[in-house]
ROLUMVEX-468417 format. One line per 10 residues: for each residue x, y, z of N, C-alpha, C. Coordinates in nm, 3 decimals. Example, Ala and Ser with C-alpha at 12.3 -4.5 7.8 and 13.67 -1.06 7.14 Angstrom:
<nodes>
1.319 -0.569 0.780 1.230 -0.450 0.780 1.320 -0.330 0.780; 1.285 -0.225 0.708 1.367 -0.106 0.714 1.290 0.003 0.787
</nodes>
This chain:
<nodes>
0.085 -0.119 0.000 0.000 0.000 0.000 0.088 0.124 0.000; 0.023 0.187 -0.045 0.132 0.350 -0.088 0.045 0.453 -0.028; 0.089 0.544 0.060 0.017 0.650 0.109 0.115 0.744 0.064; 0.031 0.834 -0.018 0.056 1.004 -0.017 -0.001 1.114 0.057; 0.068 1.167 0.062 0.076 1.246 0.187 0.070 1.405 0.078; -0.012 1.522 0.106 -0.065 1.608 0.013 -0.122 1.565 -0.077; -0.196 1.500 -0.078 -0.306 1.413 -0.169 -0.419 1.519 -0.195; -0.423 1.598 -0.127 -0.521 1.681 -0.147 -0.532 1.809 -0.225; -0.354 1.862 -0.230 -0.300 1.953 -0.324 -0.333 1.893 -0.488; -0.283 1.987 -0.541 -0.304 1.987 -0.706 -0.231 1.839 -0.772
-0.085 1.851 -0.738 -0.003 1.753 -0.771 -0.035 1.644 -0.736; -0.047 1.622 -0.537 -0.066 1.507 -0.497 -0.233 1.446 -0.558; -0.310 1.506 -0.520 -0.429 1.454 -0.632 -0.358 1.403 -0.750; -0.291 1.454 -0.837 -0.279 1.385 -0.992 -0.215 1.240 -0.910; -0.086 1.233 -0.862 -0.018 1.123 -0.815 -0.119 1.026 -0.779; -0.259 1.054 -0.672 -0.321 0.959 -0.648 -0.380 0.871 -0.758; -0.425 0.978 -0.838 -0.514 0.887 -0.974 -0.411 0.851 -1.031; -0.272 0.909 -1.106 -0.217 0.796 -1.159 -0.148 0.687 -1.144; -0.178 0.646 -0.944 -0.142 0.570 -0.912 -0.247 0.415 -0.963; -0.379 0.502 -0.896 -0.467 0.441 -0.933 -0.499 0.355 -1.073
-0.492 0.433 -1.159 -0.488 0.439 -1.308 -0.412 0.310 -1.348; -0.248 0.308 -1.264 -0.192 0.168 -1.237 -0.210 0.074 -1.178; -0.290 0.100 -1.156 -0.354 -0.064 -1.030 -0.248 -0.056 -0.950; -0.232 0.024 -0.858 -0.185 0.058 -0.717 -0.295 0.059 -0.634; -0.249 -0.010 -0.517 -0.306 0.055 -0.388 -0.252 0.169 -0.329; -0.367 0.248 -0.314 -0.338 0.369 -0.268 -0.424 0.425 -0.124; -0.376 0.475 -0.065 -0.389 0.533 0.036 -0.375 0.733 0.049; -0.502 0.767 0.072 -0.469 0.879 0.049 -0.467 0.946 0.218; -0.351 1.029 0.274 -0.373 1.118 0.417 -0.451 1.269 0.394; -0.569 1.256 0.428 -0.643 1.370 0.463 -0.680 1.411 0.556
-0.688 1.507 0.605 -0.722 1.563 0.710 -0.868 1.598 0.752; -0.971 1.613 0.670 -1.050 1.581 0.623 -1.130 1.514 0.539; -1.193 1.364 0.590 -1.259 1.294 0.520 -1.372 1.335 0.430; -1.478 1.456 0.522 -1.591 1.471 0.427 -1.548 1.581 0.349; -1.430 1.656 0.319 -1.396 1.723 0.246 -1.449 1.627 0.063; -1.434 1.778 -0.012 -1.483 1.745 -0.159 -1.367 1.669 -0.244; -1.263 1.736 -0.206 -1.145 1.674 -0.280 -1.107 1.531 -0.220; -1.133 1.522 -0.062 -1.110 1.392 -0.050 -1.234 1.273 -0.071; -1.379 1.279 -0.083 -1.417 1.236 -0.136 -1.453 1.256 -0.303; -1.373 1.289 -0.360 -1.343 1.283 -0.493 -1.255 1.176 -0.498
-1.109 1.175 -0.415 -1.060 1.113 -0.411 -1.081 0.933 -0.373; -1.164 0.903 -0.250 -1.250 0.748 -0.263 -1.361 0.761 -0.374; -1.387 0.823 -0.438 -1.461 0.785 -0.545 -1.360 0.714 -0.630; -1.280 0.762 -0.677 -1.158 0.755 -0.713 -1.125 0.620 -0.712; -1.096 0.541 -0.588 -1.040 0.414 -0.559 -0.941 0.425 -0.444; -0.904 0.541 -0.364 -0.798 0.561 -0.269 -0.885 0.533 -0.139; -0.820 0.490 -0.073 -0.808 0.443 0.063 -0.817 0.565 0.207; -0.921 0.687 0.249 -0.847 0.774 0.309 -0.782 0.757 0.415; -0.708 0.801 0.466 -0.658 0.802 0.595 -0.632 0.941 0.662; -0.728 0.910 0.773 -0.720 1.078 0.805 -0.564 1.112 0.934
-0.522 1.219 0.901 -0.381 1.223 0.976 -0.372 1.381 0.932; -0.225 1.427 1.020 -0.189 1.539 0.996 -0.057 1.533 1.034; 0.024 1.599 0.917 0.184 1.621 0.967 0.198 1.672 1.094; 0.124 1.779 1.113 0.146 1.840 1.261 0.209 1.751 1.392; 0.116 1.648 1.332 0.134 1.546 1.487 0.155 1.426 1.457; 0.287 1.398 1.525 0.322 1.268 1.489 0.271 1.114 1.514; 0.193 1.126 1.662 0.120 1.041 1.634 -0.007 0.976 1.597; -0.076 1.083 1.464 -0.149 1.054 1.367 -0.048 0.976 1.293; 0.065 1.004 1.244 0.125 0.992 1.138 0.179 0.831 1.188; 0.187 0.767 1.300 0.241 0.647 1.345 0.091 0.565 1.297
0.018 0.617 1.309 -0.141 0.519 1.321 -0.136 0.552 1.138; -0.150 0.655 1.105 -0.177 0.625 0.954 -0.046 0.528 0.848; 0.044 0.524 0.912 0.166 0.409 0.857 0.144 0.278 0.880; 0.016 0.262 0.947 0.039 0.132 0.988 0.012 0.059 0.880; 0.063 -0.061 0.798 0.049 -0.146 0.666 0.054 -0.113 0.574; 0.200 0.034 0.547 0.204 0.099 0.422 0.377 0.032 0.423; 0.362 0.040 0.284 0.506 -0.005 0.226 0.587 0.109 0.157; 0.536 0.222 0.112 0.592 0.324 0.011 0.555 0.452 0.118; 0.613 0.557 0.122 0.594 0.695 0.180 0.533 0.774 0.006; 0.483 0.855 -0.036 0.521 0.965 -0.119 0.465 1.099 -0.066
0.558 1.182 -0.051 0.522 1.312 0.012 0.507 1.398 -0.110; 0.423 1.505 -0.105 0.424 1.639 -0.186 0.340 1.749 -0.149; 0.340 1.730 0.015 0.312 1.822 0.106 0.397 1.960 0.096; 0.278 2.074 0.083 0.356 2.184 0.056 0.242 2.315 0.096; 0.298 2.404 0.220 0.206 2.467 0.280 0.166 2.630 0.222; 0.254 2.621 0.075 0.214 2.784 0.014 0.107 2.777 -0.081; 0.090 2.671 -0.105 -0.103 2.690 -0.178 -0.202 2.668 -0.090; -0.194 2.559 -0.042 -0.339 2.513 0.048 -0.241 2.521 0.194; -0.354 2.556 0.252 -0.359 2.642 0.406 -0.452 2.590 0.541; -0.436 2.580 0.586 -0.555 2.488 0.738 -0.494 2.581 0.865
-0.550 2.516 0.932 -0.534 2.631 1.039 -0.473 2.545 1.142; -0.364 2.616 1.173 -0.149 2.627 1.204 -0.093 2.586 1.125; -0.140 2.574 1.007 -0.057 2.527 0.905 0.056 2.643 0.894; 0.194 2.623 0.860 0.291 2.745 0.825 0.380 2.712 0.781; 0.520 2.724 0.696 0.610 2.666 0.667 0.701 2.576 0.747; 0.701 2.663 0.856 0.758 2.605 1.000 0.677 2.478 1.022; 0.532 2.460 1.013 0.464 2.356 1.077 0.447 2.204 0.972; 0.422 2.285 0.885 0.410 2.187 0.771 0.552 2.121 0.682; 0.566 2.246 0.589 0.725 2.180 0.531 0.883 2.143 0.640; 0.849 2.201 0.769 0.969 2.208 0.854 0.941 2.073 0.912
0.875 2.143 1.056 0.829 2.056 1.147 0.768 1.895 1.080; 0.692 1.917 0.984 0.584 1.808 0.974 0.639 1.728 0.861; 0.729 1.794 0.780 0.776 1.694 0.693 0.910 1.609 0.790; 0.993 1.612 0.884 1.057 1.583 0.976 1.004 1.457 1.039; 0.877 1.523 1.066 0.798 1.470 1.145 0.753 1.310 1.059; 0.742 1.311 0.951 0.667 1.191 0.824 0.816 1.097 0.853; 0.921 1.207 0.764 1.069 1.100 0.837 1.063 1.010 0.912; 1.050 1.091 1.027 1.121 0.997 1.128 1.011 0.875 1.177; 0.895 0.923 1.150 0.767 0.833 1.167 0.797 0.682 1.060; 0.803 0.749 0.881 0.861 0.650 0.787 0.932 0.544 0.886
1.090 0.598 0.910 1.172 0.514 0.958 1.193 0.430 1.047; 1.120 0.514 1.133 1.045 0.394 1.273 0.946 0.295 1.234; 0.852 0.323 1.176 0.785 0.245 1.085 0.840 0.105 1.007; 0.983 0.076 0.983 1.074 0.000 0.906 1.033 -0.006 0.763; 0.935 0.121 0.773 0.924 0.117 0.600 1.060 0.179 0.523; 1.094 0.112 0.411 1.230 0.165 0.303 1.167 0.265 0.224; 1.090 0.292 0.137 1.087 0.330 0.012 0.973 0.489 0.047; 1.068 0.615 0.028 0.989 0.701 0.055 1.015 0.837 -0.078; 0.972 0.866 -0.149 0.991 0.963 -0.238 0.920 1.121 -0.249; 1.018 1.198 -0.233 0.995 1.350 -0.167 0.969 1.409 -0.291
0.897 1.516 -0.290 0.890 1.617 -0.401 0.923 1.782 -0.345; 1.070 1.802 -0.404 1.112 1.878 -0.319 1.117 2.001 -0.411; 1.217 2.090 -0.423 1.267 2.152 -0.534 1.372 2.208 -0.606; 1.398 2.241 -0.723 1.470 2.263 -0.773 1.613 2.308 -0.728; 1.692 2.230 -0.750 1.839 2.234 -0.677 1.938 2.376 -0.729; 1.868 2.444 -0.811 1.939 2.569 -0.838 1.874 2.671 -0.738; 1.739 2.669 -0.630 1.729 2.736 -0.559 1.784 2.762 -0.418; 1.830 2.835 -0.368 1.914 2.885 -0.302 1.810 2.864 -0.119; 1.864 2.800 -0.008 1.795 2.784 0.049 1.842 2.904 0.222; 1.831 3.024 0.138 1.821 3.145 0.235 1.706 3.201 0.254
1.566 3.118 0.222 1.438 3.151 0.284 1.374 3.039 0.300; 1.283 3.047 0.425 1.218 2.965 0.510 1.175 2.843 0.415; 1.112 2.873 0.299 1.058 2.723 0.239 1.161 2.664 0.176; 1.286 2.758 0.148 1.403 2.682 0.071 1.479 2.604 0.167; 1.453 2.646 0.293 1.532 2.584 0.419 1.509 2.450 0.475; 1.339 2.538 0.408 1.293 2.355 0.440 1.305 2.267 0.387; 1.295 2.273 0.279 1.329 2.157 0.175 1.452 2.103 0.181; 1.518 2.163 0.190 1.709 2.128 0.190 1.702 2.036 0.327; 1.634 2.040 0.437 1.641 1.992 0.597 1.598 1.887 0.519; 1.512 1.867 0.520 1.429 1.744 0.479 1.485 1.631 0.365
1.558 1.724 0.242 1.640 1.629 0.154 1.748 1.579 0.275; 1.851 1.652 0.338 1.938 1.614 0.429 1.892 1.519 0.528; 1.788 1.524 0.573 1.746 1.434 0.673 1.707 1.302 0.608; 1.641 1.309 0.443 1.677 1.151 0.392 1.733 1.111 0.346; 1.888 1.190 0.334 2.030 1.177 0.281 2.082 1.058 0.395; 2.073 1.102 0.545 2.131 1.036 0.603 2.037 0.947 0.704; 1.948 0.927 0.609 1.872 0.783 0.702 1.866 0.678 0.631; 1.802 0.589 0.665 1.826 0.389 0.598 1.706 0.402 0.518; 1.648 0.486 0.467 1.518 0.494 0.417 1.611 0.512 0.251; 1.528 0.393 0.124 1.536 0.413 0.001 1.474 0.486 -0.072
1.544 0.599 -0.069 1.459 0.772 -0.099 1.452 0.799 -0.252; 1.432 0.872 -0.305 1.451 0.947 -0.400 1.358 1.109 -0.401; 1.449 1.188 -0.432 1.416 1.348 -0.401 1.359 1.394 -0.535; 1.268 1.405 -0.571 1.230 1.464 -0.712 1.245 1.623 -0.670; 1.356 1.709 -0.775 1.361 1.830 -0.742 1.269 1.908 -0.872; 1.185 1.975 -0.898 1.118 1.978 -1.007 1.119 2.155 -1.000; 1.148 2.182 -1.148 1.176 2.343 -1.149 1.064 2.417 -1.161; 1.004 2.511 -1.189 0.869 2.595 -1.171 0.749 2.525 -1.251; 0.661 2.527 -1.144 0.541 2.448 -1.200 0.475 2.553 -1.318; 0.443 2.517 -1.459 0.351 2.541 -1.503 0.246 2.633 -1.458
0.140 2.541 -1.410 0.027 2.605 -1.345 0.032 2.709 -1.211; 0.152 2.721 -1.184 0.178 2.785 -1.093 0.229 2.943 -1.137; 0.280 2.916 -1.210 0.398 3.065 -1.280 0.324 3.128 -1.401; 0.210 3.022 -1.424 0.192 3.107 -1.564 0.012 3.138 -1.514; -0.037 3.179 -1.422 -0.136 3.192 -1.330 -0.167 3.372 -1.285; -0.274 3.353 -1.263 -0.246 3.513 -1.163 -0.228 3.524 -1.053; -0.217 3.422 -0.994 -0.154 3.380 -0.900 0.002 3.475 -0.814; 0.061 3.432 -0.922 0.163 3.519 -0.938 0.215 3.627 -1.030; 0.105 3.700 -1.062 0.075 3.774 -1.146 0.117 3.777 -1.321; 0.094 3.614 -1.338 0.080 3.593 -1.512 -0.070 3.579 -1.534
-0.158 3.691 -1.552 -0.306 3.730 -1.558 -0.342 3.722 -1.746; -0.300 3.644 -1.787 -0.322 3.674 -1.956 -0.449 3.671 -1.994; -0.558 3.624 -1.910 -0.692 3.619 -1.971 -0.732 3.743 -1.910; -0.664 3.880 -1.841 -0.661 3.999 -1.883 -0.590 4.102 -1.921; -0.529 4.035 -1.998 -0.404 4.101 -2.067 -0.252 4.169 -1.985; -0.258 4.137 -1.851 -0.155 4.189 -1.752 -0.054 4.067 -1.714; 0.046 4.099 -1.730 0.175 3.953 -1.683 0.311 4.079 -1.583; 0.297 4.039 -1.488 0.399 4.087 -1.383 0.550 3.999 -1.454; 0.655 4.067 -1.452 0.787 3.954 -1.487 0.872 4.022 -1.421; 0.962 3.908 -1.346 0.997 3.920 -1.256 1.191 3.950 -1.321
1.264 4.040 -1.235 1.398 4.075 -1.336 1.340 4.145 -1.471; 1.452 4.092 -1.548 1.423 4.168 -1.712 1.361 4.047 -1.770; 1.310 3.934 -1.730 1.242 3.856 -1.831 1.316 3.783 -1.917; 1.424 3.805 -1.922 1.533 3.723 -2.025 1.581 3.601 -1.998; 1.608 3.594 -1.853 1.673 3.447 -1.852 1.567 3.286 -1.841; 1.625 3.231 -1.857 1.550 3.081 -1.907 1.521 2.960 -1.799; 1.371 2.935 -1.800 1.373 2.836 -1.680 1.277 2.707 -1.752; 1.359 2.615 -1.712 1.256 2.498 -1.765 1.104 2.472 -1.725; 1.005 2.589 -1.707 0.897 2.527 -1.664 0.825 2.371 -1.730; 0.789 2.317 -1.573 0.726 2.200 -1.653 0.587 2.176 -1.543
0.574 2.067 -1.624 0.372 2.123 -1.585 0.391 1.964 -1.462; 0.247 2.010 -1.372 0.252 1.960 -1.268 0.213 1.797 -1.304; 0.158 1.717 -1.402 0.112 1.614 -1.441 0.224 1.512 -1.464; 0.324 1.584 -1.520 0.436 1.527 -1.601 0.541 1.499 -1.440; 0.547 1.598 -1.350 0.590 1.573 -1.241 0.522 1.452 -1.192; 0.403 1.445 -1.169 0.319 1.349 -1.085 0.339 1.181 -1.175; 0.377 1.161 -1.317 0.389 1.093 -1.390 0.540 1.000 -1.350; 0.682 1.158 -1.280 0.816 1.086 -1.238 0.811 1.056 -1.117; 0.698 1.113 -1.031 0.672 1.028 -0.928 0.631 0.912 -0.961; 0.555 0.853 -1.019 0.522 0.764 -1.032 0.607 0.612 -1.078
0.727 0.689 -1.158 0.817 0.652 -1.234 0.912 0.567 -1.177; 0.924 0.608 -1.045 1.001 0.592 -0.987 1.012 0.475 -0.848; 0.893 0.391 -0.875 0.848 0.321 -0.813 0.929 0.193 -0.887; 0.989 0.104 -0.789 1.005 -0.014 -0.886 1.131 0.050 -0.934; 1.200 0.134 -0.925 1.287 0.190 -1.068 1.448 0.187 -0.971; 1.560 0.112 -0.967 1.649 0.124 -0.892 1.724 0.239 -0.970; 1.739 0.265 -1.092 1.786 0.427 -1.125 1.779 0.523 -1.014; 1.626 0.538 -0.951 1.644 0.641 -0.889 1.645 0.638 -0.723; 1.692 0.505 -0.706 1.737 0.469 -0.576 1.838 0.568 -0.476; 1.784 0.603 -0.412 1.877 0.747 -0.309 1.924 0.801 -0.417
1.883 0.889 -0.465 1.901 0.951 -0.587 1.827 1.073 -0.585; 1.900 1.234 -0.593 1.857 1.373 -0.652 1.791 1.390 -0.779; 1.707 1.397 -0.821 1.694 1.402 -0.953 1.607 1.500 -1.014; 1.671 1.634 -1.083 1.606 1.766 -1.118 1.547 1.757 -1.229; 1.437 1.784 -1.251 1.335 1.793 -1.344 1.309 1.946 -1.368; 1.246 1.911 -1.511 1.228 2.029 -1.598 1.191 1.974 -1.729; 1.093 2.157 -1.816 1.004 2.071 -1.895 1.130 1.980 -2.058; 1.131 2.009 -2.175 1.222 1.934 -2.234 1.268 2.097 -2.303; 1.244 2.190 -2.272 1.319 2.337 -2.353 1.302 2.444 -2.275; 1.403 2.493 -2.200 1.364 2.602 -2.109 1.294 2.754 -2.203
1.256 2.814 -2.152 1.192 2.977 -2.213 1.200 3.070 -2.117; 1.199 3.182 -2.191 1.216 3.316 -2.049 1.079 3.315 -2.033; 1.076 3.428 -1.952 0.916 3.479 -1.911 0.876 3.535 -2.033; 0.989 3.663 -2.080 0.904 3.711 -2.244 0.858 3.628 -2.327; 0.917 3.471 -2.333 0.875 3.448 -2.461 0.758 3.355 -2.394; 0.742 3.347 -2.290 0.576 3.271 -2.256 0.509 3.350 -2.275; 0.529 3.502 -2.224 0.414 3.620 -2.242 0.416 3.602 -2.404; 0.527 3.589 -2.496 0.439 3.592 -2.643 0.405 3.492 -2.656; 0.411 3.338 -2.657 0.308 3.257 -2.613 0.183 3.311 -2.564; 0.174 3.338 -2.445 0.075 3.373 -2.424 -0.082 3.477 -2.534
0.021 3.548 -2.588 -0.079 3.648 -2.681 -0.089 3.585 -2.796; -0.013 3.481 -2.844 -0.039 3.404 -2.950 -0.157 3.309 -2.945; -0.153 3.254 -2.801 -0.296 3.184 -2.753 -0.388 3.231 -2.725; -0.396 3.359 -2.690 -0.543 3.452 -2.597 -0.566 3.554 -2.763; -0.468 3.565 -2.826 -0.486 3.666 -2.954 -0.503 3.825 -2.877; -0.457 3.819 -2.760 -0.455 3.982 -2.673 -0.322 3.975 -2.629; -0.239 4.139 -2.668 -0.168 4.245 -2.623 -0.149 4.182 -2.500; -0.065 4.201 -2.405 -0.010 4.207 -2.291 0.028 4.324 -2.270; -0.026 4.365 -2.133 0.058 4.450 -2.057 0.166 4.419 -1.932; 0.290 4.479 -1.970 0.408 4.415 -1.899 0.417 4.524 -1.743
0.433 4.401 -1.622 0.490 4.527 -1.514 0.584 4.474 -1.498; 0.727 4.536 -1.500 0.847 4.461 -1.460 0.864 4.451 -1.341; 0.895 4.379 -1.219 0.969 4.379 -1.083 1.069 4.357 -1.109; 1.190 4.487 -1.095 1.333 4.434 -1.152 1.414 4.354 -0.979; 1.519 4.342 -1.012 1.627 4.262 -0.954 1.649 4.359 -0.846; 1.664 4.482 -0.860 1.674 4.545 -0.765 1.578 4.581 -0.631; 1.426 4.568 -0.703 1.323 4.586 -0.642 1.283 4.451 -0.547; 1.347 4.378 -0.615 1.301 4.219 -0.530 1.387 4.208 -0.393; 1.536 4.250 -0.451 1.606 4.270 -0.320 1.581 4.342 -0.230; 1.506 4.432 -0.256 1.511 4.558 -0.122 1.358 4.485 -0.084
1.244 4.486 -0.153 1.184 4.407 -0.080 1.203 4.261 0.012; 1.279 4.178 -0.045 1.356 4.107 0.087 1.432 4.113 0.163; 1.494 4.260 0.152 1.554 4.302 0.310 1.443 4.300 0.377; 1.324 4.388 0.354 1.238 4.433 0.465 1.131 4.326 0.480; 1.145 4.253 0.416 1.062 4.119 0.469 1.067 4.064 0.562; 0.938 4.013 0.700 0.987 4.004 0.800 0.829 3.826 0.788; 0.788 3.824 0.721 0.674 3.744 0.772 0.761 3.636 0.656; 0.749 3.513 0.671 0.824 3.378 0.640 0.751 3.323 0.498; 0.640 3.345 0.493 0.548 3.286 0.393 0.563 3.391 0.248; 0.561 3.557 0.272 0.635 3.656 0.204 0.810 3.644 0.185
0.887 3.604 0.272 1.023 3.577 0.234 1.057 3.480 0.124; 0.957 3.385 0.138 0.958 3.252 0.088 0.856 3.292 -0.112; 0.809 3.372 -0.089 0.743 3.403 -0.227 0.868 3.491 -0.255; 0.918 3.600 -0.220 1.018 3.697 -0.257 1.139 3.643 -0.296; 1.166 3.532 -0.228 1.317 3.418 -0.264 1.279 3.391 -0.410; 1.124 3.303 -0.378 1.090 3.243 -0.553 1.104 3.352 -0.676; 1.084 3.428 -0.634 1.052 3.549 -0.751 1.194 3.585 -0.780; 1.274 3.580 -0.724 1.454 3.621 -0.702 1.494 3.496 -0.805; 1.440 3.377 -0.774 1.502 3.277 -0.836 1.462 3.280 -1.001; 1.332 3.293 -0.994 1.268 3.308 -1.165 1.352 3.413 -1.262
1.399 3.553 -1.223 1.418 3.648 -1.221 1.571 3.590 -1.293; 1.674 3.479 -1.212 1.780 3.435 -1.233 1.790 3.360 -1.293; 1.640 3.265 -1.326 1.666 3.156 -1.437 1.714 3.027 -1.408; 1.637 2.903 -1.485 1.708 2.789 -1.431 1.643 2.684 -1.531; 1.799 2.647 -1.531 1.700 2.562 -1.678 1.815 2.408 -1.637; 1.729 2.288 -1.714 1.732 2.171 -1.621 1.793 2.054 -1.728; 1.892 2.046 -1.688 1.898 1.905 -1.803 1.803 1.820 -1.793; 1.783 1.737 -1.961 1.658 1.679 -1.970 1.718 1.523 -1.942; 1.790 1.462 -1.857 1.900 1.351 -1.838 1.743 1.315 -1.767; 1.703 1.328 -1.703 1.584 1.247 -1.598 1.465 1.172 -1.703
1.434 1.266 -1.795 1.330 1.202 -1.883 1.368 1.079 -1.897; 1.451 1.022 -1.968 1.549 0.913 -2.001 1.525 0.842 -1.890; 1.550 0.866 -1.779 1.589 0.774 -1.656 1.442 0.733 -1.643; 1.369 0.850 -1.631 1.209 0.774 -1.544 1.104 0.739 -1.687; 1.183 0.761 -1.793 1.076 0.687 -1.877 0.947 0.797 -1.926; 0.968 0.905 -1.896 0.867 1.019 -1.905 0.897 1.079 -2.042; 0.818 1.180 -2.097 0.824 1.217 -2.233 0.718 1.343 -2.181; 0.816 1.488 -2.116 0.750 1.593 -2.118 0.652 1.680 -2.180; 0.590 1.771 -2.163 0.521 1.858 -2.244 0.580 1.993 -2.200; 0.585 2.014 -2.372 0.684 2.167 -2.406 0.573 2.289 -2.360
0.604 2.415 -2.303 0.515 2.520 -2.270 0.477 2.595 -2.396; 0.536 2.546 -2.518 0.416 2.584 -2.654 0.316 2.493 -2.615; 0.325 2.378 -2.630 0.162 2.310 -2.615 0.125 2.327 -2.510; 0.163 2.350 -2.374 0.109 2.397 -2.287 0.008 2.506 -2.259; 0.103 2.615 -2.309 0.051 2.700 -2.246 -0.083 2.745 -2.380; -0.051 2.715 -2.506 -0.115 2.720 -2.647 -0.280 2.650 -2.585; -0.264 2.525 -2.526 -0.356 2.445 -2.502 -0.476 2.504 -2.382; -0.360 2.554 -2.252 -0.431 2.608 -2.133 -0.511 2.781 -2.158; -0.403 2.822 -2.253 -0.479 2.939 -2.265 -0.545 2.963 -2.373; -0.542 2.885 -2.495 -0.661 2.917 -2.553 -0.812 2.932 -2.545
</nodes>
């Protein structure tokens, strides 16, 4: 049995169904059972199990008769209450660890991120603790580091608004990052099951051709057939706003935006390994925003 853990996020949902999809047993940790997404999810075919990183011993009772960990718990989209970087990606992913390992389960696979980001803010800190902490345990890990999600960057979210003609870009827009879309991630999770390639193994993902931000924004108007209006946040502006940053969840968006700004683009060596066959952000984004 395989329990994922953020099953309820965007990604971990896809992971559940295409676990499913494989005739896996699956186990999904929710925190809420009569929630919509988690009964979407037993409609589905998943198993719930209600638990919370917070506390570890939910997390001892929900391990009980699981063989696989997969985490992709991540506290800057979806939010509950004490949820915080500290509680969730710090504390609570720590917390799954050491539970895993006591557990005598081997096989646990993290979805962490991209190894060109720099871990001098709170969510970059966390992630790096957490790769380190299954660097040096008996647990048969593998770290999927995956570079800017798709649906995340090209959103208004973070101010890529193209279905009203406004895209925030972060720096001058020039340098190149492999976005790749969250499905294709949930696909090398999957990949990686069974797969001794990626046995205690780092492995950075990205889509198969990096692009700057400009040339998604012309993507973008090529798909919507509307003008963009550009606001730049230059390099300079990002820094002085993270001097004066004092709240962890803002440090942690201001780092990301620093990193986009710098670019990061991913050798495509992993496709190969996990057997995956990406999607380029022309058909992406051609497809999502038309």
């Amino acid at each position: 049995m395989i329990l994922v853990v953020g099953s309820t996020g965007s990604l971990g949902t896809s992971v559940v169904r295409g676990l499913i999809a494989s005739h896996h047993k699956v186990a999904a940790l929710v925190r809420d059972a009569a929630g919509e997404v988690s009964k979407a999810l037993r409609s589905a075919g998943a198993a719930l199990v209600v638990g919370d990183l917070k506390y570890r011993s939910m997390l001892d009772a929900a391990l009980r008769g699981i063989d696989t960990v997969i985490c992709t718990a991540n506290s800057m989209r979806s939010r509950g209450d004490g949820d915080s970087i500290a509680t969730v990606d710090a504390k609570g992913v720590q917390n799954l660890i050491d539970a895993t390992e006591a557990a005598g389960i081997k096989r646990f696979i993290f979805v962490s991120i991209s190894p060109s980001i720099r871990d001098d803010f709170p969510l970059a800190a966390a992630k790096r603790a957490a790769e380190r902490r299954l660097a040096s345990s008996t647990l048969d890990y593998t770290l999927l580091q995956p570079s800017c999600f798709a649906e995340v960057w090209f959103s208004p979210a973070v101010g890529f608004d193209a279905g009203n003609g406004k895209v925030r870009v972060y720096g001058d827009g020039q340098a190149k990052v492999s976005y790749v879309v969250g499905e294709d991630v949930a696909r090398a999770v999957i990949a990686c099951l069974g797969n001794a390639r990626a046995s205690r193994k780092a492995i950075p993902i990205g889509g198969p051709k990096a692009i700057s931000q400009l040339e998604a924004v012309a993507l973008a108007e090529r798909a919507t057939g509307k003008k963009i209006q550009l606001e730049f946040m230059s390099a300079e502006q990002i820094a002085a706003a993270r001097q004066g940053a004092t709240d962890p969840m803002m440090q942690s968006f201001l780092g990301l935006f620093d990193y986009v700004a710098k670019g990061d683009e991913i050798p495509t060596d992993w496709a190969r390994i996990l057997g995956v066959n990406p999607q380029s952000m022309d058909e992406w984004i051609s497809r999502s925003l038309h």
